[in-house]
N, C-alpha and C positions, 0 to 999 in steps of 0.2 A: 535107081530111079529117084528122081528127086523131089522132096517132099513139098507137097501142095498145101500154099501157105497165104494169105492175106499180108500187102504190104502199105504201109501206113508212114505218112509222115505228118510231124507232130512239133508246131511252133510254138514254147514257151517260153514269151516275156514276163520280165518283171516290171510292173508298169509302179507299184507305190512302193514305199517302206510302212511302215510299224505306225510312222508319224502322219503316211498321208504325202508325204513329200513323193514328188516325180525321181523313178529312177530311170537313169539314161543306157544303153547299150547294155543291156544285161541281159540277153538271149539264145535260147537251147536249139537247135534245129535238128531234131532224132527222126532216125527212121527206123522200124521196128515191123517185126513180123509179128504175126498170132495164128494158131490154128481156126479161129473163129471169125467169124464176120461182126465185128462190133458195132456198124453201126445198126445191126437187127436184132442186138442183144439189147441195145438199148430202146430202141422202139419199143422191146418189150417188157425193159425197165420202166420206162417214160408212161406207157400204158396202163399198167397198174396203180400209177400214183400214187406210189410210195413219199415220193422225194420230186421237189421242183424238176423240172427240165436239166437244169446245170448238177446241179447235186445229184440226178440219175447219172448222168454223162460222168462227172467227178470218180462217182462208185465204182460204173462199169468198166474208164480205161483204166483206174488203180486196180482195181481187182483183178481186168485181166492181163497188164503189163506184168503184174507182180508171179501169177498163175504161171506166163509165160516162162520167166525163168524160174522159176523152181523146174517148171518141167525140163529145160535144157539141163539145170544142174541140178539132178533130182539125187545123185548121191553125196552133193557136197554138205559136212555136217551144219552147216550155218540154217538150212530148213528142218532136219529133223526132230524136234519138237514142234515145229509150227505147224508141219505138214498136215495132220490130224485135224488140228483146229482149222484149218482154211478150208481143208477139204469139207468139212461140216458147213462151213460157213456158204461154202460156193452150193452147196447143197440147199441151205436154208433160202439163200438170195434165190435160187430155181425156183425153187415151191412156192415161193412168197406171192 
């Protein structure tokens, strides 16, 4: 059976540099699954008012792009000391 998944596509430009200067063609186009529905995670980020609108948004698709794969590669050694701390972390952002 095939697992039941949220799919998402995600356009990031680079629009300045460092300086303020315009950058030309420099653009990501991902598409990415999640277990979660993110845009009601952030509804319920955004609600609490924590963080502006953008800076909720910022939190939620880093947080749970990043969640994502550790889960896919949950034995590869590169997470196994983060693992602990995120999982606290995703814990604390719930409760908040």
């Amino acid at each position: 059976m095939e697992k039941k998944v949220h799919r998402y596509r995600m356009e990031l430009r680079h629009t300045t540099d460092t300086d303020g200067n315009e950058v030309q063609d420099e653009r990501l186009d991902l598409e990415f699954t999640n277990h979660d529905d993110l845009f009601e995670i952030m509804e319920r980020i955004k609600s609490r008012e924590l963080f502006d609108d953008d800076t909720s948004a910022e939190l939620v698709v880093g947080m749970k792009m990043l969640g994502e794969v550790m889960l896919r590669h949950r034995d590869s050694p590169l997470f196994v000391e983060f693992r602990d701390a995120f999982n606290s972390f995703m814990k604390k952002v719930k409760a908040a």
